[in-house]
C-alpha atoms as one frame of an Amber mdcrd trajectory, in Angstrom:
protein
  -5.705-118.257  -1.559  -4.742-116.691  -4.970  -8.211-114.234  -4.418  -7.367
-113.644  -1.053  -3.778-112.465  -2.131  -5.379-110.266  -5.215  -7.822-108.648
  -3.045  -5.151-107.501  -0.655  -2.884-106.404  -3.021  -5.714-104.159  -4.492
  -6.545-103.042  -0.862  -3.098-101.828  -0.310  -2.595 -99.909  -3.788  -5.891
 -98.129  -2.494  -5.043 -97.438   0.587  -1.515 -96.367  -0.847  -3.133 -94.101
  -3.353  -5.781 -92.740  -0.536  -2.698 -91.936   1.819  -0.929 -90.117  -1.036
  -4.361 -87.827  -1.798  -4.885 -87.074   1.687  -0.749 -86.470   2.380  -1.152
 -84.245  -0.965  -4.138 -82.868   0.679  -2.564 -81.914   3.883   0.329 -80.758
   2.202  -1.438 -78.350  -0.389  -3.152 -76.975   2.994  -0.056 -76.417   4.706
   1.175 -74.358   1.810  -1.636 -72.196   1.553  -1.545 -71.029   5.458   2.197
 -70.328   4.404   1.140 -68.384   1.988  -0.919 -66.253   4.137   1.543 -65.906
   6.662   3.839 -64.541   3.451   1.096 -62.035   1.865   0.944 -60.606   5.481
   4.213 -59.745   5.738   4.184 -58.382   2.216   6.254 -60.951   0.446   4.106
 -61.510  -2.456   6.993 -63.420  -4.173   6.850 -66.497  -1.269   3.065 -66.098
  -1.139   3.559 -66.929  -5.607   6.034 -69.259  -4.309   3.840 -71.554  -2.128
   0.612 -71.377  -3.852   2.642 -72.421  -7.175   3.929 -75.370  -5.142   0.299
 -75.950  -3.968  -0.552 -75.738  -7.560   1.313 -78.988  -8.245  -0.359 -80.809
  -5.466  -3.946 -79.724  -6.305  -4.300 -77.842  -9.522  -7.925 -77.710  -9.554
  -7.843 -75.920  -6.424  -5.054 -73.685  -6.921  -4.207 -73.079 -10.452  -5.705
 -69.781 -10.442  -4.191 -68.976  -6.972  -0.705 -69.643  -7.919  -1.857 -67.463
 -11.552  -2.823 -64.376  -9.644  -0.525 -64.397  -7.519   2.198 -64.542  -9.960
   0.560 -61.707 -11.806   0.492 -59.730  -8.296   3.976 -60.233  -8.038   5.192
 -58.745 -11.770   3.031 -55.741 -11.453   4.836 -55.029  -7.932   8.193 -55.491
  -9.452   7.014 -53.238 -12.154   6.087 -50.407  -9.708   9.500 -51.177  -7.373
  11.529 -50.358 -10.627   9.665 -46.603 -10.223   9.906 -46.656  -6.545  13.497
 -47.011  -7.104  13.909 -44.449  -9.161  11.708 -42.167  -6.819  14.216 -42.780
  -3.723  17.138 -42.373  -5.871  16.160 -38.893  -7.093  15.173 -38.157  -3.520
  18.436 -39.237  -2.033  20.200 -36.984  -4.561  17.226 -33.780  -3.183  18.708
 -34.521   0.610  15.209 -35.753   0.795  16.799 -38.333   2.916  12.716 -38.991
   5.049  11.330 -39.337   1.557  13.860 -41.395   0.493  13.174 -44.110   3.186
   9.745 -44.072   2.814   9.577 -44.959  -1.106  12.669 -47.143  -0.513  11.779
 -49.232   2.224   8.405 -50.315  -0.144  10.658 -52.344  -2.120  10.607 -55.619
  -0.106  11.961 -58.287  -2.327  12.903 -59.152  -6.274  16.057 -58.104  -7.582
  15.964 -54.519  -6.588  15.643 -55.306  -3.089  19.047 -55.226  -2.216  19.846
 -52.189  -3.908  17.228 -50.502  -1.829  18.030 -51.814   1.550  21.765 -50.178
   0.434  20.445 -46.714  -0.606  17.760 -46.780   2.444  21.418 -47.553   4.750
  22.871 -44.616   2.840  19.705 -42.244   3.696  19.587 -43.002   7.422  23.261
 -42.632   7.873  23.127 -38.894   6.272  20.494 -38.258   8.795  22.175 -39.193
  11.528  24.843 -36.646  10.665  24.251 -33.209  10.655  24.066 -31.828   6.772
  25.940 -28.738   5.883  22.727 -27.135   5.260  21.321 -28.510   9.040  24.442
 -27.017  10.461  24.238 -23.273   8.584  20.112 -23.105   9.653  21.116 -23.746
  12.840  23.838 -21.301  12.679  21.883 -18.919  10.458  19.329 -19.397  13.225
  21.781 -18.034  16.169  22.844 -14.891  14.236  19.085 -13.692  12.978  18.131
 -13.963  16.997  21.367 -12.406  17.942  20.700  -9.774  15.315  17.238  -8.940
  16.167  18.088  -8.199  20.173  21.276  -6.066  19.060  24.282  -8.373  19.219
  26.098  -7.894  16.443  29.205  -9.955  18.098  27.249 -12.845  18.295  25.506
 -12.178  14.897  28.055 -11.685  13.176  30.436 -14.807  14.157  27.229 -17.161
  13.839  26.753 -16.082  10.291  30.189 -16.494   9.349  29.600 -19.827  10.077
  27.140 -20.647   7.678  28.730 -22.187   4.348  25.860 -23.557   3.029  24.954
 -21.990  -0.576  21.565 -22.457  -0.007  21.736 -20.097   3.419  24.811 -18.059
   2.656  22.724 -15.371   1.303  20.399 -14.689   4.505  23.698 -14.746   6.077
  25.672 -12.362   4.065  22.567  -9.781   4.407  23.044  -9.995   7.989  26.777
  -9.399   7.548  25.751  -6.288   5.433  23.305  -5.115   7.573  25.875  -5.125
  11.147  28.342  -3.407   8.605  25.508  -0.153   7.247  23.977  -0.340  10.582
  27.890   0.363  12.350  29.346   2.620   9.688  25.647   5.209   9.807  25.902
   5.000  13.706  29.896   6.653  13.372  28.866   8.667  10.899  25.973   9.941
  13.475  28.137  10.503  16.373  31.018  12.055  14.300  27.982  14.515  12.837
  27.135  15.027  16.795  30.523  16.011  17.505  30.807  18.493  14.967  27.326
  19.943  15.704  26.030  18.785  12.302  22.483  17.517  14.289  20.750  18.034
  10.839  23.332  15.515   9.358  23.327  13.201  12.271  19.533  13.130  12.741
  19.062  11.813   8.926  21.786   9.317   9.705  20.017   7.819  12.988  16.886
   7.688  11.660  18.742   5.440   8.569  19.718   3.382  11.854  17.029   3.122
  13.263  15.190   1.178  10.220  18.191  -0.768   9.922  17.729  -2.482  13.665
  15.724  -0.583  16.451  17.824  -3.107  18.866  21.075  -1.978  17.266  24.162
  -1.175  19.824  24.229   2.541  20.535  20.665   2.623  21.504  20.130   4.153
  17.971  16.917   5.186  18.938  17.553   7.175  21.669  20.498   9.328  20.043
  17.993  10.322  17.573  15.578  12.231  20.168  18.682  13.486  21.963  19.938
  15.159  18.274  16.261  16.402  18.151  16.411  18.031  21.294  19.522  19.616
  19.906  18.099  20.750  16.644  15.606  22.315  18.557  17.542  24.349  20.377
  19.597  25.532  17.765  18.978  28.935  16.198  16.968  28.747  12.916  19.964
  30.706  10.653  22.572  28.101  12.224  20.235  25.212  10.751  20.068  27.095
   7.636  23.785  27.160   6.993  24.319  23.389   7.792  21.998  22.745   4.375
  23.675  23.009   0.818  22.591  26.191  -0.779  22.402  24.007  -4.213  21.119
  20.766  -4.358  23.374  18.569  -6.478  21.198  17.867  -9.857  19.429  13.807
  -9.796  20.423  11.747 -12.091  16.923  10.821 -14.723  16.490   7.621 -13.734
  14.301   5.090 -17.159  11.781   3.868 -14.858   9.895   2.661 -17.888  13.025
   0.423 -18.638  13.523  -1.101 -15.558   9.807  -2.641 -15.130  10.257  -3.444
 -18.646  13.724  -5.355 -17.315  11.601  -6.660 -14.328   9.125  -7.975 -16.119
  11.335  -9.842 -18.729  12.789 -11.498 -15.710   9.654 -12.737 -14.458   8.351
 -14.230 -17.580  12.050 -16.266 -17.399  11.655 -17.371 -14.173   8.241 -18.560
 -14.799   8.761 -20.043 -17.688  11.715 -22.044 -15.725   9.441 -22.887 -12.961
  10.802 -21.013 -10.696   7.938 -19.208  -9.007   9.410 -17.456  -6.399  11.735
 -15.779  -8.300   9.104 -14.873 -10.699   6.499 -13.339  -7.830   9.871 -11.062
  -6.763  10.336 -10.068  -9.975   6.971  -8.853 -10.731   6.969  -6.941  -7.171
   9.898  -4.878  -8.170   8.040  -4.252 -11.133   4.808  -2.887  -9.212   7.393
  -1.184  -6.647   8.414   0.791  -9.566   4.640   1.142 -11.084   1.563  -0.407
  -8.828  -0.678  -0.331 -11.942   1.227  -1.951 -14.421  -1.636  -4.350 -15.570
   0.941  -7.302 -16.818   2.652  -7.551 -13.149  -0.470  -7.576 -11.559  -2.037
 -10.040 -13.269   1.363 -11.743 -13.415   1.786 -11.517  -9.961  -2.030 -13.045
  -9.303  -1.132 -15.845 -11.172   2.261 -16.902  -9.808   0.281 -16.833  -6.631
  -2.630 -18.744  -7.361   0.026 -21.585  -8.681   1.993 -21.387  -5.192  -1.176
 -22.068  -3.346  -1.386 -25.184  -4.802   1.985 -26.445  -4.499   2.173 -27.447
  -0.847   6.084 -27.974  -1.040   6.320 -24.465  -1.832   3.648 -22.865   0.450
   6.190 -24.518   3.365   8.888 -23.040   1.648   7.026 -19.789   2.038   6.706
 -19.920   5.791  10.796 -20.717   5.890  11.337 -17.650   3.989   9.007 -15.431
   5.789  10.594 -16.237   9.086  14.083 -15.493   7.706  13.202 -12.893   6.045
  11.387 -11.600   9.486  14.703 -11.717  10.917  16.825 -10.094   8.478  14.637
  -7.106   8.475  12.944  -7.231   5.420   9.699  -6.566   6.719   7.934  -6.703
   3.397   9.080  -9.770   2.158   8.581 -11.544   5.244   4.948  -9.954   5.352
   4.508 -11.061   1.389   5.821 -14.711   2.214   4.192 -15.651   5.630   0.840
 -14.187   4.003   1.395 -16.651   0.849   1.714 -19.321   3.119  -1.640 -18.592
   4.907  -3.191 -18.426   1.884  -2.879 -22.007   1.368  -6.071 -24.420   2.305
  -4.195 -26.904   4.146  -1.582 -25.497   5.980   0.275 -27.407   9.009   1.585
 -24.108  11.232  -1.166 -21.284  11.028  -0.279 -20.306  14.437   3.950 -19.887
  13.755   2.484 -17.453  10.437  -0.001 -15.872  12.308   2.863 -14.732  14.968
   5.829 -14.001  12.411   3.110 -11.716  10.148   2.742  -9.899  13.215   5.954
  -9.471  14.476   7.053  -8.255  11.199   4.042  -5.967  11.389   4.980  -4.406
  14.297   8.813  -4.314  13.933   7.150  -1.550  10.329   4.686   0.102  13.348
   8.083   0.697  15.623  10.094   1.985  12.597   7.238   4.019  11.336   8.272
   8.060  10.659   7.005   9.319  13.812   4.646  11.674  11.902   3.084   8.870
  10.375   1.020   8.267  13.452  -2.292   6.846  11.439   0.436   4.368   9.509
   1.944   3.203  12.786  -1.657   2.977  14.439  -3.275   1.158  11.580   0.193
  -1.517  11.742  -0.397  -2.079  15.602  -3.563  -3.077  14.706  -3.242  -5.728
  12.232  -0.418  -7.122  14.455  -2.646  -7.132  17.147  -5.163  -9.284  15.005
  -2.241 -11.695  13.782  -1.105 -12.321  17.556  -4.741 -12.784  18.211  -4.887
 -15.901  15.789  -2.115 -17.233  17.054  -3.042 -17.656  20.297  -5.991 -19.163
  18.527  -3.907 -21.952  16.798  -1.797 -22.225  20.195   1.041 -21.209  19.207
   3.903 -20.336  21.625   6.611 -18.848  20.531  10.230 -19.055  21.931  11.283
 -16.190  24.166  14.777 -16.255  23.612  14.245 -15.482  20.042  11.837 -12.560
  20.186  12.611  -8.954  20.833  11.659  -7.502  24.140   9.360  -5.546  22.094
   8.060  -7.788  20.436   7.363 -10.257  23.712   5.539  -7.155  25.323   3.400
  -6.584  22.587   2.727 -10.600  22.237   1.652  -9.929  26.438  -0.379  -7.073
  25.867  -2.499  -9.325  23.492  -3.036 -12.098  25.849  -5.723  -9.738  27.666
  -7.099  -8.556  24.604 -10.800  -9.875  24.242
């Protein structure tokens, strides 16, 4: 009896210690598939977590697990700590996208919360228009309205734009309606008085200012050349000055040596763009000057590489298309398809020649080979965008323009 009693008691303590391996077993499994489950979600801290725990139960087979892991888990909350600094210098940009992306990474540890905040703060700034999303789309309204002639519309859409980034474009626009109006009196009040001499120079000032303009700018001018035509050779005579007032001397020598000075500052500031504009009023001044061209080759070459500012490029060379400054927008939107990887060859491509064309339209009339050789290279610009399918929207194009853009569709 006293055996029998011994050898069950060391049955049970076997079977007792067999049902604790295999519970420990079972359990250390259960773990690991919860780990899994965790790592695929990214939670690498409750993937640590449960293989640590798993650790306990079977250390031989998951020591090492539970190590790694653990490691995993302080070189991600080493890289959150820059991810958070990332998003937070993003969020202060207006970079709100960029924001969310590098914020939304940070999926647990201490910073977590802090991130989920700033990532609430991002989205709800997109959802609401910025100042400077309200003044591009304002700023958008009055360059269109400009460019077909409505200088009502123009001119209360730019008012509306208070962002400092935009204000500019939209004070040049502002300028423009106010040159363009005050020339056009000045015209007709030269009309009136017969001066056609006078009022021819001051239409043809128009004219370049906007071909659209109200007053049909244009038109006046070959109706005041019809005049000056007609009118008797002596009578033409008498309208000019018999002295022309002396010209000031004007230091070019000083002011590319100004322009120049400028660029090196705004390169050495990192600011490229206003470096490239500084060395092309330099070469406006003096195309030779070897230290602005090889300044200006360089700023470029740097731009091409910077993809941030190549799109920056394409922004500018659109306003800038708008505004009338043909040769900045033809400098800027050719920058930008300079680039290797560029996203919207097809909006360049059309801008470049728009602008190109608007110069061709504007040309001096006696400059037939100019305007000739313009159509031509705007004809080759539309030509590639219809290659990158690009299509622009009519409401925002000159007549002009959209007739030209036609014309090229049955172009081989």
């Amino acid at each position: 009896m006293r055996a029998m009693r011994a050898w069950l008691i060391a049955a049970c303590a076997c079977f007792a210690l067999l049902t604790t391996a295999l519970y420990a077993d079972s359990e250390a499994d259960h773990l690991k598939d919860l780990a899994k489950q965790a790592h695929a979600r990214g939670a690498l801290d409750q993937e640590a977590d449960d293989l640590c725990q798993a650790a306990t139960l079977d250390p031989q087979k998951y020591s090492k697990k539970c190590a790694r892991a653990s490691a995993d888990v302080a070189r991600q909350l080493d890289e959150f700590k820059g991810l958070l600094g990332t998003g937070q210098f993003e969020l202060q940009q207006k970079d709100y996208q960029g924001a969310i992306r590098d914020l939304s990474k940070i999926r647990f540890g201490p910073l977590a919360q802090q991130a989920q905040a700033l990532v609430a703060q991002a989205k709800s700034a997109l959802a609401q228009p910025s100042a400077d999303a309200a003044g591009a789309a304002a700023l958008s309204l009055a360059l269109a309205a400009y460019q077909q002639g409505d200088f009502n519309t123009a001119a209360a859409q730019a008012s509306q734009v208070h962002s400092p980034n935009l204000q500019a474009k939209a004070q040049q626009i502002l300028t423009n309606i106010k040159v363009y109006q005050d020339t056009m009196s000045a015209g007709d009040a030269l009309t009136k008085n017969g001066d056609y001499k006078g009022a021819e120079e001051k239409y043809t000032f128009a004219v370049k200012i906007n071909a659209n303009g109200p007053g049909n700018p244009a038109d006046k001018l070959r109706q005041t050349d019809a005049l000056l035509q007609k009118q008797p050779a002596a009578q033409q005579s008498a309208q000019e000055p018999a002295t022309k007032p002396a010209q000031p001397k004007v230091n070019y020598a000083a002011m590319v040596k100004s322009d120049l000075a400028q660029a090196s500052d705004d390169e050495a500031r990192g600011d490229l763009k206003g470096a490239l504009q500084a060395f092309d009023n330099a070469l406006a001044l003096d195309g030779l000057q070897p230290e602005a061209r090889a300044g200006k080759q360089r700023v470029i070459t740097e731009l091409r590489k910077n993809q941030k500012e190549l799109e920056q490029s394409l922004a500018d060379g659109v306003l800038s298309y708008y505004a009338s400054d043909f040769a900045h927008a033809n400098e800027a939107l050719s920058l930008y398809l300079s680039g290797s990887d560029v996203r919207s060859q097809g909006t360049a491509h059309f801008y470049l020649a728009a602008s190109l064309l608007s110069q061709a339209i504007l040309a001096d009339p006696r400059s037939e080979g100019e305007a000739s050789d313009l159509r031509q290279k705007a004809q080759q610009q539309f030509q590639l965008a219809r290659q990158a399918h690009y299509k622009p929207t009519e409401k925002l194009i000159s007549p002009k323009i959209l007739a030209e853009w036609t014309k090229s569709e049955s172009q081989p």
